[in-house]
C-alpha positions, 0 to 999 in steps of 0.5 A: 442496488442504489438507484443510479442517475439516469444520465448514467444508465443512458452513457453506459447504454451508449457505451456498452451496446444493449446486449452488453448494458444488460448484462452490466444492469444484472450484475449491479443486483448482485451483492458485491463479494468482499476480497484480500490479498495475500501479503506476499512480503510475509508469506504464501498464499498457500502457507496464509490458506492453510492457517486460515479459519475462514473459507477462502475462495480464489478471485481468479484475478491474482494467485494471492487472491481471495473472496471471504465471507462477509460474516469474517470480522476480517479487521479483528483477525490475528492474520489481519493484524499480523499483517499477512493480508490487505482487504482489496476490491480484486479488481483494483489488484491489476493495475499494479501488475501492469507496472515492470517493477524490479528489485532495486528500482526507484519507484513512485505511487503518486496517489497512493493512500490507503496503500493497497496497490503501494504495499503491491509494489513493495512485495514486487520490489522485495522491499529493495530500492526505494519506493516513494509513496505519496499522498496530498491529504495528511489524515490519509497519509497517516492511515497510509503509514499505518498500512505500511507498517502493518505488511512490512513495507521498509523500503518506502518514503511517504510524502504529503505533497501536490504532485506538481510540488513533489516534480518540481522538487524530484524531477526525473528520476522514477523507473515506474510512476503509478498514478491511480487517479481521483475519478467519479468513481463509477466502479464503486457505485455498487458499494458506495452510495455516497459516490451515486449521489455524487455523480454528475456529468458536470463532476466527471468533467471535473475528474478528467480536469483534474487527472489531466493536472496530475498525469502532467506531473506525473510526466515531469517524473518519469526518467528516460526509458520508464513506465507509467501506469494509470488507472482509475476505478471508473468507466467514463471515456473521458477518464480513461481512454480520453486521459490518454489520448490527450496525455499522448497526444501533449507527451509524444515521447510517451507511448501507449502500451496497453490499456485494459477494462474490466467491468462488474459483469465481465470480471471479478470485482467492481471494474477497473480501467488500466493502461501502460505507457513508456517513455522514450529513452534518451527523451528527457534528462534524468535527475540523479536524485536518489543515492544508497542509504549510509547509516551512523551510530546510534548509541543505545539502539545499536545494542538494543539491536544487537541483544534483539535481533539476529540479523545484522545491524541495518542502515539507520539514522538519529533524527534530532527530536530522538527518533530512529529510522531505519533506512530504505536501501535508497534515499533522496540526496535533499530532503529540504525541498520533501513534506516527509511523513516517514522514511524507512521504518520507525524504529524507535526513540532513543530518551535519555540515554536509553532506547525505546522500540516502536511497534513498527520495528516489530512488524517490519521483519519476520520472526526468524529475525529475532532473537527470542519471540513468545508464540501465543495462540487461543485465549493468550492471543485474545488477551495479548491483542486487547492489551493485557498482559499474558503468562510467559517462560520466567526465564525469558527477559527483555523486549520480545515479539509475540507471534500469531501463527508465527508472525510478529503481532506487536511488542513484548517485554518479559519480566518475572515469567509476565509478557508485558504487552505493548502494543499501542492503544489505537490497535488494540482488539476488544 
């Protein structure tokens, strides 16, 4: 265990009573277990078990999750890159169960990078509705991005904005806000030593300042009748059920549900703090600011879809720099007013007249979808991951996914009996 301040140990002391301190105090001396959550947007704990090569052990915390051992190089695993799992601290799954999230409902992550609990949300959404992902840092809006298309998810719109900006510009309109705040991160000082050596009273004060900035953004998009969610991955009163106290107290149309700790000692994972809250209904005045998502006619893509895909055409739109989206089932009326890095999914490029797939689009839908795929296993798989070219059926021809254990891992093209590999050079496995 890292050595931790002394002005911690003595408010945990306070907090938790002795009998309790040292129970927390002999949990920190254990190694932390790694853990993953099955991707329920693409399969089953069960079916992602039994083709799993690795020991998997339940959490207790969800069905779908599980510990795995430290030897797994879980990032370089086909179940990894197929998207079938998230590496998550068990801990922080909850706070996403907290959240009454129903097919077709609107929905905000307003913290929302690296995406764990927005690709919780989406499986919970079954990928219906539309579920605003944002993220103030640009460079963690992208990795966000690439988590998303990684599991799936293509109901979400990811914004890069300050949370005040984006209520100012959407106002009302959410069924469920989620904020998982910025905290002292007290949770994780069990495998970040970077966050012991930040810690201060001074910063924790700092932290429930800036919460408090954020929460009163996350109130101005609350519709009527709706949920808000909270959490941080900290213990310190101040953060958690201080932050509510205040926000209730300055928002008495909202009312405290539930609120929940978990704590290394008492619980699977690092520890967690959750709460619940609702808003009246008939409190505010709701923005009507999401309507269904309309497509048009894209030349050369709808063919390409057409020759591709089984199912039918979706909802797509032609942005003027040649991009393709496919759109979520809803989308904002204006989008002028939005710092947009993705809406939908990215479908791919039309140039010159002819149409190019990106590998969004082959990881955004299951392999039942398409028309051909190529089910590569062993040594082919290996090669396909690092980006080589692998051995096909010479009468295949023309873009196909390749699968790992029956599920889409990038892009291929067939020509001449060669499965021509295109997968981008950033996800390549060597």
């Amino acid at each position: 265990m890292h050595k931790l301040p002394e002005a911690y140990l003595a408010r945990m002391r306070m907090q938790l009573g002795e009998e309790e301190y040292n129970a927390y105090l002999r949990a920190m001396e254990e190694q932390p277990k790694r853990a993953l959550r099955v991707n329920l947007l693409k399969t089953t704990a069960e079916a992602f078990c039994a083709n799993a090569d690795f020991l998997l052990t339940p959490t207790g915390i969800l069905p779908e999750s599980f510990f795995f051992e430290d030897e797994v190089a879980i990032g370089r695993h086909p179940l990894h890159t197929s998207g079938l799992c998230y590496v998550q601290e068990p801990a922080a799954q909850v706070p996403a169960t907290l959240a009454h999230v129903r097919a077709g409902m609107a929905v905000l992550d307003l913290c929302a990078a690296p995406g764990g609990k927005t690709t919780q949300l989406a499986a919970q959404m079954q990928n219906t509705g539309i579920l605003v992902a944002n993220e103030p840092v640009r460079s963690r809006a992208d990795t966000l991005v690439g988590n998303l298309e990684r599991l799936g998810v293509t109901n979400a719109l990811v914004t890069c904005m300050r949370p005040d900006a984006l209520a100012a510009a959407l106002g009302a309109c959410f069924d469920v806000v989620l904020v998982d705040a910025p905290c002292s991160g007290e949770g994780m000082f069990r495998k970040d030593e970077t966050a012991v050596r930040e810690w201060s009273e001074e910063h924790v004060l700092s932290c429930a300042a800036r919460q408090w900035q954020i929460l009163e953004s996350a109130a101005r998009l609350v519709k009527s009748g709706g949920q808000l969610v909270y959490s941080t991955c900290t213990f310190s009163r101040e953060e958690n059920e201080g932050a509510m106290e205040s926000f209730c107290a300055a928002h008495p149309d909202f009312t405290l549900l539930e609120s929940r700790r978990m704590y290394p000692h008492s619980s699977a994972g690092e520890g967690q703090f959750m709460a619940s809250l609702t808003r009246a209904e008939g409190s505010v005045k709701n923005a009507q600011t999401f309507t269904r998502s309309y497509g048009e006619q894209i030349p050369a893509f709808d063919p390409f879809w057409r020759e591709t895909f089984a199912i039918d055409l979706p909802e797509a739109m032609l942005l003027p720099d040649g991009r393709v989206l496919i759109l979520p089932q809803l989308r904002p009326k204006e989008l002028k007013n939005l710092h947009i890095v993705r809406m939908g999914v990215l479908a791919g490029e039309l140039k010159n007249g002819r149409f190019t797939p990106d590998h969004a689009l082959a990881m955004a839908y299951p392999a039942s979808a398409f028309r051909v795929t190529v089910n590569l296993s062993d040594d082919a798989l290996t090669q396909f991951l690092a980006g080589e070219t692998v051995a096909c059926d010479s009468a295949l021809s023309g873009w196909c996914p390749a699968l790992a254990a029956g599920h889409p891992v990038g892009w291929g093209k067939a020509v001449d009996g060669v499965l021509k590999n295109h997968i981008p050079k950033g996800l390549r496995i060597r």
